[in-house]
N, C-alpha and C positions, 0 to 999 in steps of 0.2 A: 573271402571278400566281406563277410559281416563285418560291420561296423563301420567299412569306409565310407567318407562324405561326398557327397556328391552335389553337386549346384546347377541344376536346370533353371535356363534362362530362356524362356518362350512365353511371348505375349499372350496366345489365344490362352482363356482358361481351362476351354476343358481338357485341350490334350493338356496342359500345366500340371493339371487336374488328376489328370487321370496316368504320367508317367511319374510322378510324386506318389501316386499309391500303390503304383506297380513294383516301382522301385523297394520302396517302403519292403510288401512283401516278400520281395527279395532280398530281405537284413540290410541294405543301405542306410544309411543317415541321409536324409534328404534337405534340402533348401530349396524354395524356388525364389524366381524373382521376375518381373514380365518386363522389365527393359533395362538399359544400362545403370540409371541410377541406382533401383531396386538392386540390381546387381553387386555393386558397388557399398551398400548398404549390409549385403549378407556379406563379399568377404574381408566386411570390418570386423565382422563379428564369429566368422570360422576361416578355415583353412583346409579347402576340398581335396581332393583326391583326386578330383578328375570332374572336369566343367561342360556339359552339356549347354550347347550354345546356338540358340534358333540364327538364321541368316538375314529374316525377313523383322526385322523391329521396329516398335516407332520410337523416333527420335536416332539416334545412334545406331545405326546399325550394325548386325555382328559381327561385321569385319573390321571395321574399326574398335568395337570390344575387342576384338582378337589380338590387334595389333598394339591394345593398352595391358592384356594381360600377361603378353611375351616379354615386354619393357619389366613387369616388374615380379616374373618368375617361369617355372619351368613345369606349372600345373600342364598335366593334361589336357585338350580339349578336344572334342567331337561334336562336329559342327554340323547341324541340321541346316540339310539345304533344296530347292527347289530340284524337283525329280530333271537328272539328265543335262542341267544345267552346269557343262563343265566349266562354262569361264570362272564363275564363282566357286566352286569348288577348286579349282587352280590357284585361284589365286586366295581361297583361306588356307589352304598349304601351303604354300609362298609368305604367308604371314604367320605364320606356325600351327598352325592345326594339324593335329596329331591325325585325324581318322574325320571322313563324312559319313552323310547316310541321307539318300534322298526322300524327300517327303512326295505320295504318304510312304509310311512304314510298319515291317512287324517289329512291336515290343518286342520280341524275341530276339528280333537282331540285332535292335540297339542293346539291348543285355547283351548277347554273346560279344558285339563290340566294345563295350565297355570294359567286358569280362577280359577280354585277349589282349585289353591296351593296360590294365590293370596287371595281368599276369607277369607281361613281357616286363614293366616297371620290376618289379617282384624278384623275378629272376632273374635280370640284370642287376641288380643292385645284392642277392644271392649268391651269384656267377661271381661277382666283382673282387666280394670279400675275400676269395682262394689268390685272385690274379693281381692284387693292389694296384700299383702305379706301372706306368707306361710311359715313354718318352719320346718321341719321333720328332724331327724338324723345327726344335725350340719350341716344343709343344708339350707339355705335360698333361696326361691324363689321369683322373684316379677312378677307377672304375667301381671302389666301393663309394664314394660319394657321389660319384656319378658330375664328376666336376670338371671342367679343361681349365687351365692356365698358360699362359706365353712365360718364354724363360724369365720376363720382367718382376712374374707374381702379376699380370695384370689379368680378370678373369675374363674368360670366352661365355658368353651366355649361349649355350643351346638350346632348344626346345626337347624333350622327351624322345620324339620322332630322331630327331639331330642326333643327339647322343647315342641312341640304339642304332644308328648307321655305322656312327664312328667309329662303336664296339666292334661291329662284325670286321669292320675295315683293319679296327690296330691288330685284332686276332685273326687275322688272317691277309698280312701284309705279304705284296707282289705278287699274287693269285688273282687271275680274272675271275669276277667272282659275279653271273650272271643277274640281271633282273627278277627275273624268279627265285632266284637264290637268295636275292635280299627281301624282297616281299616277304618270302616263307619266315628268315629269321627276324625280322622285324615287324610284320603284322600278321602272320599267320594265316587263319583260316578266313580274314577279316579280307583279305584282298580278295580284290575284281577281276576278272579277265581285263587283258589292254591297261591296267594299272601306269598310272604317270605320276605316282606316288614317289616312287623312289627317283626316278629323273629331277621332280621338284626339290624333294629333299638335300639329293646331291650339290643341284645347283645353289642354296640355301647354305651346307655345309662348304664347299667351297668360296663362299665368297666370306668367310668367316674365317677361314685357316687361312689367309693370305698370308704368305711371309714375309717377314721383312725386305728379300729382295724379289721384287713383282714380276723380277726377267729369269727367276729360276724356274726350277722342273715343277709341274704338278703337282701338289700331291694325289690329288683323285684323278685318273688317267681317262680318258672315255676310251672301249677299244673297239673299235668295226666288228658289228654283226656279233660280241661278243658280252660286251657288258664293260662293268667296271674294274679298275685297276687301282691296288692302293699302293703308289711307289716310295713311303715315306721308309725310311731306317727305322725298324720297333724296337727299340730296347729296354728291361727292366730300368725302371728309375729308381 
């Protein structure tokens, strides 16, 4: 993990303060910035790894930050938010937020979360390189660039989250494939009990894979008291 960037966005100074020097000790590259502009100001000038991003800001707040970072890429984010307060936490997943973490918190956990949304990037994109491209339902996937396409060539934007779903789904097409099942390969050691991680996501990923014709089958199945279902035809592209 040395050397990756990383761009915390939190108003108060001293946690700013004080997870900028934690980070730091932990070989990171750090930037901070305390609200949208400042923000906006750091990534003119780098290209983070993965964006730490307070809920609570003045002017702009982080969900609206969220919802301008998804529009113009597929960074990471882990969104600092008000302890226990699931509506906003829902809905910064719902607008692509990778991973939360309620405040207050232990530094520790935000590292080991960083660490595990960092990893999974890693080895997906690792995993990818053996498996190259993939094809299902006028969908093209390339799993080392971590990219989707319509058979148009027109691109699919995913968030991080999205794409590591979609992975577990094309590699393991028409298998009920539980909620805990996706958690584990997708966030790890990083998920909650009661997780509504992967339900948002799905819902997120499905309304992106629409097909050309809106009266066909599925492709993400819901199954009773089961989990999910991936009914798309996978084949090498």
């Amino acid at each position: 993990m040395n050397g990756k960037a990383i761009l915390v966005v939190e108003d108060d100074r001293d946690i700013r303060g004080l997870l900028a020097d934690f980070l730091k000790r932990e070989g990171f590259s750090v930037e901070v910035a305390e609200d949208g502009a400042a923000a906006d100001r750091a990534l003119a000038r780098m290209t983070p790894d993965l964006v730490v991003l307070d809920l609570m800001l003045p002017g702009e707040d982080g969900l609206s930050i969220c919802r301008r970072l998804r529009v113009r890429g597929t960074t990471p984010i882990l969104m600092l938010t008000a302890k226990n307060d699931d509506i906003d936490r829902i809905v910064g997943l719902e607008l692509g937020a990778d991973d939360y973490l309620g405040k207050p918190f232990n530094p520790r956990e935000l590292l080991a979360r960083i660490r595990a949304i960092l990893r999974r990037s890693e080895a997906s994109a690792m995993q990818a390189g053996e498996r190259r491209r993939r094809c299902f339902a006028g969908f093209i996937i390339d799993l080392a660039a971590r990219s989707v396409e319509r058979a148009d060539g027109t691109s699919v934007p995913l968030t991080s989250a999205e794409f590591d779903l979609l992975a577990c789904f094309v590699e393991r097409p028409r298998r009920v494939l539980t909620r805990d099942q996706l958690l584990d390969w997708t966030r790890g050691r990083s998920a909650e009990p009661f997780d509504r991680t992967i339900d948002v996501t799905v819902s997120r990923l499905r309304k992106k894979l629409e097909t050309a014709d809106p009266s066909g089958p599925a492709l993400v199945t819901t199954v009773r008291n089961g989990g999910y279902l991936f009914a798309g035809d996978v084949k090498d592209a």
